[in-house]
mmCIF file of the N, C-alpha and C atoms, coordinates in Angstrom:
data_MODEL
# 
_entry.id   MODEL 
# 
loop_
_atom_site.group_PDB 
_atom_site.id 
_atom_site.type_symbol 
_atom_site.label_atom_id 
_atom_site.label_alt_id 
_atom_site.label_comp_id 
_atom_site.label_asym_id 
_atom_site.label_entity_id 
_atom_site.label_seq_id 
_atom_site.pdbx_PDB_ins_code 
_atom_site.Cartn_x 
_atom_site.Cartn_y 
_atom_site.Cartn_z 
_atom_site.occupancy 
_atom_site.B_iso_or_equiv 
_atom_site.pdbx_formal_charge 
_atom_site.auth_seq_id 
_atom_site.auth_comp_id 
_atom_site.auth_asym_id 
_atom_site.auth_atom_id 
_atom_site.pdbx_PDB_model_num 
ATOM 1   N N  . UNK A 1 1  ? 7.717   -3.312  -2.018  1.00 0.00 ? 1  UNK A N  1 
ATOM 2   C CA . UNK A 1 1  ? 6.595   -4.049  -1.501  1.00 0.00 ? 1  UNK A CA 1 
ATOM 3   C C  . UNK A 1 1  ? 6.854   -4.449  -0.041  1.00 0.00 ? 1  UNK A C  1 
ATOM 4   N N  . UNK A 1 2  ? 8.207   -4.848  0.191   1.00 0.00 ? 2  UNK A N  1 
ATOM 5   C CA . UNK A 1 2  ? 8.325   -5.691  1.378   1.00 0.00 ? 2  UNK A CA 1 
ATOM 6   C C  . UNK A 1 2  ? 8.463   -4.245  2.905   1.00 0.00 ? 2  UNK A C  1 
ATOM 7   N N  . UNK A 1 3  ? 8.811   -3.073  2.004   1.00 0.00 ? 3  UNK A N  1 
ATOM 8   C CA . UNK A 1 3  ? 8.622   -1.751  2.779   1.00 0.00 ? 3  UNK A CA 1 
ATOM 9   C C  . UNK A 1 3  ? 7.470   -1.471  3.140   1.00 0.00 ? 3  UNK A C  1 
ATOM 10  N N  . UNK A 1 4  ? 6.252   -1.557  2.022   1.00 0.00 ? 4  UNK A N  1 
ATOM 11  C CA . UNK A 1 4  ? 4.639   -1.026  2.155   1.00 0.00 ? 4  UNK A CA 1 
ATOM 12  C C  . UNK A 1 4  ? 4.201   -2.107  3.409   1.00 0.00 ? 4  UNK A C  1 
ATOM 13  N N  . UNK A 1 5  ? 4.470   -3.272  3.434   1.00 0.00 ? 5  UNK A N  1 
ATOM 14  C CA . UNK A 1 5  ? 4.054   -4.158  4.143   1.00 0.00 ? 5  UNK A CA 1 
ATOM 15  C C  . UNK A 1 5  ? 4.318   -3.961  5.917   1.00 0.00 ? 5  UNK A C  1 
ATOM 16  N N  . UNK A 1 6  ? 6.424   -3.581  5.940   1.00 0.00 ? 6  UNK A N  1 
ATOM 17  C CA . UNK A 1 6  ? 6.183   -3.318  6.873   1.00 0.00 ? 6  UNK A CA 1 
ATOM 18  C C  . UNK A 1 6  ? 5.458   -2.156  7.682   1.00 0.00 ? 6  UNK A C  1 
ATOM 19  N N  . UNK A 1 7  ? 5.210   -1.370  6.938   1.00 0.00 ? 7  UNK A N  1 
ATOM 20  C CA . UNK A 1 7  ? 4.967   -0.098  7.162   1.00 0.00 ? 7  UNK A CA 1 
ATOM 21  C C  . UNK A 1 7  ? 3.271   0.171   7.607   1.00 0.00 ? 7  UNK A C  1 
ATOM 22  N N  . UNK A 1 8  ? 2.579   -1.134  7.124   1.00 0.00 ? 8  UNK A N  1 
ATOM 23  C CA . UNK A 1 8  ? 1.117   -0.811  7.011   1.00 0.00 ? 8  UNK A CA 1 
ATOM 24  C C  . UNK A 1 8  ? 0.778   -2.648  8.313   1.00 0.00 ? 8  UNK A C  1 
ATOM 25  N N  . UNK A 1 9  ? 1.294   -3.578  7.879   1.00 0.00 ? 9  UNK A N  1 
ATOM 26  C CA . UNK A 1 9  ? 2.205   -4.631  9.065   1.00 0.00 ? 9  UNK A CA 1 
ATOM 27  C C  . UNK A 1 9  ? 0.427   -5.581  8.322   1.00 0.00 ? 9  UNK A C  1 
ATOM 28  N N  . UNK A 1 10 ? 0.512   -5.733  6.996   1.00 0.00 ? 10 UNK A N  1 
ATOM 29  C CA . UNK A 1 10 ? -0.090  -6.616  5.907   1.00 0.00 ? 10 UNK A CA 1 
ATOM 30  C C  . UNK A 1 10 ? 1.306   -7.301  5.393   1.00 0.00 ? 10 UNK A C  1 
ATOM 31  N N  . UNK A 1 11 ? 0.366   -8.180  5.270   1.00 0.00 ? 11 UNK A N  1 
ATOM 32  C CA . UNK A 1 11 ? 1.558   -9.310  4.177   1.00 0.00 ? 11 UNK A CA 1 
ATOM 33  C C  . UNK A 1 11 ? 1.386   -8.964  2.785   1.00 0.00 ? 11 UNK A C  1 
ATOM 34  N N  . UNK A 1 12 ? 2.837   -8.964  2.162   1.00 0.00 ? 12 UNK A N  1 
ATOM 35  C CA . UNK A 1 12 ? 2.772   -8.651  0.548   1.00 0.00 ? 12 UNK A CA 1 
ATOM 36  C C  . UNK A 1 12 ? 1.499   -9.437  -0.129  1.00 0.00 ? 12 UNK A C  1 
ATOM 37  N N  . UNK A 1 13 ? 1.035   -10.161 0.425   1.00 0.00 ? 13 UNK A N  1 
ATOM 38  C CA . UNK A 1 13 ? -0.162  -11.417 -0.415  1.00 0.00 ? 13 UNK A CA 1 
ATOM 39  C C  . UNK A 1 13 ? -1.174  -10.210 -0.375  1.00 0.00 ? 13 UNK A C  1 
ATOM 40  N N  . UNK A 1 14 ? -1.738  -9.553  0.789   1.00 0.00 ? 14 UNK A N  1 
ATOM 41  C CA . UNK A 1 14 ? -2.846  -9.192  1.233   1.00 0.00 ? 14 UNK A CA 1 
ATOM 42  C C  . UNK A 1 14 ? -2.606  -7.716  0.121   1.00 0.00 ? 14 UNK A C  1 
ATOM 43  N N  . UNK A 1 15 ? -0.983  -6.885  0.374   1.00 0.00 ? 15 UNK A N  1 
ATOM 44  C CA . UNK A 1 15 ? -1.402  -6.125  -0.380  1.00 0.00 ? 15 UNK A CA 1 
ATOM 45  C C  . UNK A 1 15 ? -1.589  -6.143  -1.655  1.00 0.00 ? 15 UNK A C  1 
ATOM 46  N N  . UNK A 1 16 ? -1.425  -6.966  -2.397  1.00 0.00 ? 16 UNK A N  1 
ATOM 47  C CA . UNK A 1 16 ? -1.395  -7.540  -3.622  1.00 0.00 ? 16 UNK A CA 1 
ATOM 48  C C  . UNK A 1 16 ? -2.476  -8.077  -3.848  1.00 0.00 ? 16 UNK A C  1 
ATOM 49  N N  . UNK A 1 17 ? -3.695  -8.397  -2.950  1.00 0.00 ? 17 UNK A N  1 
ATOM 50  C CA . UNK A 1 17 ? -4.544  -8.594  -3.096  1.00 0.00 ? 17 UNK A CA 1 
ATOM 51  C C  . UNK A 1 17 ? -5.615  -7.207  -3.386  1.00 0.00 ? 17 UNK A C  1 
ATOM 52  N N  . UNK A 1 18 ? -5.388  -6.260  -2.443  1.00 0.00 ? 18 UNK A N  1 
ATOM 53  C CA . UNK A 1 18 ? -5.934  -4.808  -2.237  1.00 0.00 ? 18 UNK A CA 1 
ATOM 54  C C  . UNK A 1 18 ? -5.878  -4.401  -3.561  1.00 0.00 ? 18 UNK A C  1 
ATOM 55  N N  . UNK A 1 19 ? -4.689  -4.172  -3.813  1.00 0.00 ? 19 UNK A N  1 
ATOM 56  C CA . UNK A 1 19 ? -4.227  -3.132  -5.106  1.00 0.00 ? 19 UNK A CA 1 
ATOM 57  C C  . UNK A 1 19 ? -5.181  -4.106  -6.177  1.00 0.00 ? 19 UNK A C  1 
ATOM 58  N N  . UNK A 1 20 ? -5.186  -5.050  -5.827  1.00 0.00 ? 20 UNK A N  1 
ATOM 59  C CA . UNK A 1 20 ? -6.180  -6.064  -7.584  1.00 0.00 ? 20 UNK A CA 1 
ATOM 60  C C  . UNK A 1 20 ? -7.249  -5.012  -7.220  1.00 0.00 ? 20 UNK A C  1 
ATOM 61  N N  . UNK A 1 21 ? -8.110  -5.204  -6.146  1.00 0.00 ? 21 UNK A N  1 
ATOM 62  C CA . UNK A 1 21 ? -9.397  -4.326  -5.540  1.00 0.00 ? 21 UNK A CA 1 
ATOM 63  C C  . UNK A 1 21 ? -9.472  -2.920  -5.678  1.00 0.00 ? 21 UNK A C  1 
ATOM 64  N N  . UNK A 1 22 ? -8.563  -2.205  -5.917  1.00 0.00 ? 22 UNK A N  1 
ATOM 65  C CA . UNK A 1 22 ? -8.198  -0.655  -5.970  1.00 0.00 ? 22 UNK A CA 1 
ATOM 66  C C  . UNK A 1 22 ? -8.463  -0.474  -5.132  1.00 0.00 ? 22 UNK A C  1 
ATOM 67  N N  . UNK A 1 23 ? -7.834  -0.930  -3.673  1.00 0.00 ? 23 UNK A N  1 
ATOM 68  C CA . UNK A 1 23 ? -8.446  -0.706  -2.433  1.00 0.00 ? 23 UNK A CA 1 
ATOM 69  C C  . UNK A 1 23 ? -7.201  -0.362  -1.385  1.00 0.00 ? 23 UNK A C  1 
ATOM 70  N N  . UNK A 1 24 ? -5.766  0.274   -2.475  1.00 0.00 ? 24 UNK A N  1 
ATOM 71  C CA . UNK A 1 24 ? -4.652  0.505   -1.773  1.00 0.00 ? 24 UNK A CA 1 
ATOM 72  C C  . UNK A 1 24 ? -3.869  1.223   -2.508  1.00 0.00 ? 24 UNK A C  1 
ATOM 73  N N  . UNK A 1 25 ? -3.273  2.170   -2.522  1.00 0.00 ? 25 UNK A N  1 
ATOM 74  C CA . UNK A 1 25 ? -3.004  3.240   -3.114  1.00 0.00 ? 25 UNK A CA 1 
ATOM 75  C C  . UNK A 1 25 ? -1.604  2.751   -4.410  1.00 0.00 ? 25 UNK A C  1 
ATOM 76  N N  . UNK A 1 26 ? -1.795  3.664   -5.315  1.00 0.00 ? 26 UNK A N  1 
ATOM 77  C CA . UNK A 1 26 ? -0.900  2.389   -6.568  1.00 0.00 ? 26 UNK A CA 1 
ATOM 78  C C  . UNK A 1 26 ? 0.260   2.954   -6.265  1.00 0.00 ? 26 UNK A C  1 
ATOM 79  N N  . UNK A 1 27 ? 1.060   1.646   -7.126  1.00 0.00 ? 27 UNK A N  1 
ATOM 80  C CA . UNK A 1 27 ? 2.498   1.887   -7.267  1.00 0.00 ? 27 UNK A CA 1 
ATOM 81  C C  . UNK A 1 27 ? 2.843   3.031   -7.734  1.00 0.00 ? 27 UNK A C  1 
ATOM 82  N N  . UNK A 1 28 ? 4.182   3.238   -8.332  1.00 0.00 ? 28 UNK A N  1 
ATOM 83  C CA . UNK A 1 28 ? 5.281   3.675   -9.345  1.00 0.00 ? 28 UNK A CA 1 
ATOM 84  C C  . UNK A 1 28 ? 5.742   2.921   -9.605  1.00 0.00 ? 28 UNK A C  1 
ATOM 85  N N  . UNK A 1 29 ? 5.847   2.505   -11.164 1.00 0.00 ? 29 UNK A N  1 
ATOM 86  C CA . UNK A 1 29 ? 6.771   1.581   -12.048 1.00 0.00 ? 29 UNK A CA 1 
ATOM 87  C C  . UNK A 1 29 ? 7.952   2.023   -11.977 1.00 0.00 ? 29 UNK A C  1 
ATOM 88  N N  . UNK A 1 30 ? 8.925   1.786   -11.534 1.00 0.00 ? 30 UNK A N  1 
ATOM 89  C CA . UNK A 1 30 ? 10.178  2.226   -11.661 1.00 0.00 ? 30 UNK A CA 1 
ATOM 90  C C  . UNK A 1 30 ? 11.325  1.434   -13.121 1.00 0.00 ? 30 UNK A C  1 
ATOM 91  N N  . UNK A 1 31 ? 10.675  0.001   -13.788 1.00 0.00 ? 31 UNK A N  1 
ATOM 92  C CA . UNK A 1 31 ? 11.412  -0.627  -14.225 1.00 0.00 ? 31 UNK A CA 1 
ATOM 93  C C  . UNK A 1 31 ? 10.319  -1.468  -14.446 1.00 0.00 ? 31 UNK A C  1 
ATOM 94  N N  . UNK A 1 32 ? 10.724  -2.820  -15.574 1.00 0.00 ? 32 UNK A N  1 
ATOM 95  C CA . UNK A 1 32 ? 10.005  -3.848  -15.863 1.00 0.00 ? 32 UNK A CA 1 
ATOM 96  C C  . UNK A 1 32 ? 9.623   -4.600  -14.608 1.00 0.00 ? 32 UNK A C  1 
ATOM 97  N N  . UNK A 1 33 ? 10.615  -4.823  -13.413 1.00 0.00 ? 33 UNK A N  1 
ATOM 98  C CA . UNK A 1 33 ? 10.201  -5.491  -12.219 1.00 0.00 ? 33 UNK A CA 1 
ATOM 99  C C  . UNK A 1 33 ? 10.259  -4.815  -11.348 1.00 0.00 ? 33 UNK A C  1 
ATOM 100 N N  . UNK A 1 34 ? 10.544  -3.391  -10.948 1.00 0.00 ? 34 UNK A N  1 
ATOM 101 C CA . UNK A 1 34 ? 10.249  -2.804  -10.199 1.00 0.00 ? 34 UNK A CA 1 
ATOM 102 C C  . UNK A 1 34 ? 9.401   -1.956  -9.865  1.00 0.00 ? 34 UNK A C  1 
ATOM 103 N N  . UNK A 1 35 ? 8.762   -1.550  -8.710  1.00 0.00 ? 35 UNK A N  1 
ATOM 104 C CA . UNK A 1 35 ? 7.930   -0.861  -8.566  1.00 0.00 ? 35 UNK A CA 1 
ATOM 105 C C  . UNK A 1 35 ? 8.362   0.017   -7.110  1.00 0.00 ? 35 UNK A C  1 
ATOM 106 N N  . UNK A 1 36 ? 7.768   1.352   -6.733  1.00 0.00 ? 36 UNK A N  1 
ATOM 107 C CA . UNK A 1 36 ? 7.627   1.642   -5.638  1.00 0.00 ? 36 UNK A CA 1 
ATOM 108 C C  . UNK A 1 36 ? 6.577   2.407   -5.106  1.00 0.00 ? 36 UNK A C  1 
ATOM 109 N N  . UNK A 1 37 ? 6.228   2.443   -4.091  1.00 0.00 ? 37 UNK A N  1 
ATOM 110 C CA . UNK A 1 37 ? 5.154   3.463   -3.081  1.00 0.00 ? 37 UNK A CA 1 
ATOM 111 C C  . UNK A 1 37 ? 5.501   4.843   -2.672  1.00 0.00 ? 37 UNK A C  1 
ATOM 112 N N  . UNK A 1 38 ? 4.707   5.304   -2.880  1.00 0.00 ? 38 UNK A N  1 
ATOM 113 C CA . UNK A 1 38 ? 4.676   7.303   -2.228  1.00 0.00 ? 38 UNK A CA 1 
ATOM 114 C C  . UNK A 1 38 ? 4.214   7.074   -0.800  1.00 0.00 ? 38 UNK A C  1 
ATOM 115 N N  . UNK A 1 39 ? 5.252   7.196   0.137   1.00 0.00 ? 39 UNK A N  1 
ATOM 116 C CA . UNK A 1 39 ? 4.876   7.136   1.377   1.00 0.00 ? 39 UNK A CA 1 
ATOM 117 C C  . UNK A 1 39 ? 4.425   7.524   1.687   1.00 0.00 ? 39 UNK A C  1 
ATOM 118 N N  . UNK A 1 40 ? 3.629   9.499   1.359   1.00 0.00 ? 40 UNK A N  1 
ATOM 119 C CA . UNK A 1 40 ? 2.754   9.856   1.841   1.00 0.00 ? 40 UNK A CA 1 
ATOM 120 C C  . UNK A 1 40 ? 1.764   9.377   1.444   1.00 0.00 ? 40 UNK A C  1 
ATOM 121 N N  . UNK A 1 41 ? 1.194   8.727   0.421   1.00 0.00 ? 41 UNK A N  1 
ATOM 122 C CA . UNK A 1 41 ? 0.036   8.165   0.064   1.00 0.00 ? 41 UNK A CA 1 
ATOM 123 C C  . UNK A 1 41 ? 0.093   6.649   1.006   1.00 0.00 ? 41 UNK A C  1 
ATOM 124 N N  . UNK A 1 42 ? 0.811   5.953   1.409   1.00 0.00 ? 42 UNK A N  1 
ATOM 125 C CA . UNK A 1 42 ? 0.429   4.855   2.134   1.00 0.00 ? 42 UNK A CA 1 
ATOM 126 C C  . UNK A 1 42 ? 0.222   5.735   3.803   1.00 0.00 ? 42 UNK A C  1 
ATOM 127 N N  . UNK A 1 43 ? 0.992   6.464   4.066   1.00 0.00 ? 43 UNK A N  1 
ATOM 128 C CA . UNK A 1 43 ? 0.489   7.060   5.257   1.00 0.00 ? 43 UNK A CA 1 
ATOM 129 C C  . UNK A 1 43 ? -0.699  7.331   5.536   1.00 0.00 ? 43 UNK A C  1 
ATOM 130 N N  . UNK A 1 44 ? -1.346  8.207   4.860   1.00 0.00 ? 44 UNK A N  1 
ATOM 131 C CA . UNK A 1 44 ? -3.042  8.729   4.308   1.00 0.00 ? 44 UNK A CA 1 
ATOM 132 C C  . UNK A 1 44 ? -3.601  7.670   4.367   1.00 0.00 ? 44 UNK A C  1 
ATOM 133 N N  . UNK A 1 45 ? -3.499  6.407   3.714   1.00 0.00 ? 45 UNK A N  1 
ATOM 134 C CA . UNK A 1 45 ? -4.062  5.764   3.735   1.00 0.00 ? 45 UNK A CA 1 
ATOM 135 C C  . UNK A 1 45 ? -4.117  4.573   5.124   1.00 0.00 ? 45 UNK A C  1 
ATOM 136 N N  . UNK A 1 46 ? -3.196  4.511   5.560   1.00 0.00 ? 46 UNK A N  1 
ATOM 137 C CA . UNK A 1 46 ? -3.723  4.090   7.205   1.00 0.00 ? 46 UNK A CA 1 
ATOM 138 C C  . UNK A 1 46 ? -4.264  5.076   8.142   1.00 0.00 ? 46 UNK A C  1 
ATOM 139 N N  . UNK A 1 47 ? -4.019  6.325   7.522   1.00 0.00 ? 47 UNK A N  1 
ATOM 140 C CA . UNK A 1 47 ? -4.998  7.270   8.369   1.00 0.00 ? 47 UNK A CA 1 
ATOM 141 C C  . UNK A 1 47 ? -6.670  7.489   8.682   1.00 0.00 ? 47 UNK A C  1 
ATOM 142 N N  . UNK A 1 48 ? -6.699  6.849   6.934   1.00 0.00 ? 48 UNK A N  1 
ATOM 143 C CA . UNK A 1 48 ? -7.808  7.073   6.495   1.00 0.00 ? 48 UNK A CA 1 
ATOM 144 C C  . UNK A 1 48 ? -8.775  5.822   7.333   1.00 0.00 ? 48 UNK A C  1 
ATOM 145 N N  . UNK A 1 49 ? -7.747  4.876   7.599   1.00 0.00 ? 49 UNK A N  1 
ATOM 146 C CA . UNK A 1 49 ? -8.232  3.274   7.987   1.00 0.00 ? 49 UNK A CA 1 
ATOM 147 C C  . UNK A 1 49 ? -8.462  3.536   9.423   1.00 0.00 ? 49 UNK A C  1 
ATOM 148 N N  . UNK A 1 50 ? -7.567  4.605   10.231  1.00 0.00 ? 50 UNK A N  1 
ATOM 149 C CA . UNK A 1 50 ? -7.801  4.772   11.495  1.00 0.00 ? 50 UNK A CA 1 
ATOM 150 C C  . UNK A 1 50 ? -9.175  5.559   11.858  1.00 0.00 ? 50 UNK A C  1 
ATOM 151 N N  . UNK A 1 51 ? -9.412  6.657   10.642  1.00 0.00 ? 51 UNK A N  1 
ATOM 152 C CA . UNK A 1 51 ? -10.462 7.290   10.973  1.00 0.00 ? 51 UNK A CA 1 
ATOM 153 C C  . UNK A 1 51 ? -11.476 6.665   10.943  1.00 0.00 ? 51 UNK A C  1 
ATOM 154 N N  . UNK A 1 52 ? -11.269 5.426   9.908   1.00 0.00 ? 52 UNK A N  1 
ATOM 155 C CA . UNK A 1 52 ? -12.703 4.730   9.603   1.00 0.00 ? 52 UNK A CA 1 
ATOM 156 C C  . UNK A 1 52 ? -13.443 3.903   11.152  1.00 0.00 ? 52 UNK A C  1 
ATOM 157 N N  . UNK A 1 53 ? -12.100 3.896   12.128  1.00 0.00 ? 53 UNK A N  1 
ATOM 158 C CA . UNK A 1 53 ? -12.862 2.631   13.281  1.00 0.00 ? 53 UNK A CA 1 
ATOM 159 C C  . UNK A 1 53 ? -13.938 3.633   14.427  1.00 0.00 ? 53 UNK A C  1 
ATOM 160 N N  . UNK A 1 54 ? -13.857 5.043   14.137  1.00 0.00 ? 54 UNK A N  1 
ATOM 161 C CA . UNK A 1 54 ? -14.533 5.693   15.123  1.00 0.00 ? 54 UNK A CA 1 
ATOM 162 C C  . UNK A 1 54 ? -15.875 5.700   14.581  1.00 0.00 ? 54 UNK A C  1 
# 
């Protein structure tokens, strides 16, 4: 989480807010408390955010 955050430069709150929204690309459960991100899918998805401002 604290990777996706820096990476996208949202606070864990905000993305944790998104993902409730399905409005941020999902985890991988790795474990009961762990989780992780497919970096190419968070990439895409600030891409997608860049394309949206034109």
């Amino acid at each position: 989480m604290k990777q996706a955050s820096a990476m996208t430069t949202l606070s864990v709150s905000s993305i944790k807010r998104m993902m409730a929204a399905g409005t941020f690309p999902k985890p991988v459960r790795l474990g009961e408390s762990r989780i992780a991100f497919v970096d190419a899918e968070i990439h895409a998805w600030v891409r997608a955010r860049i394309a949206e401002r034109d």
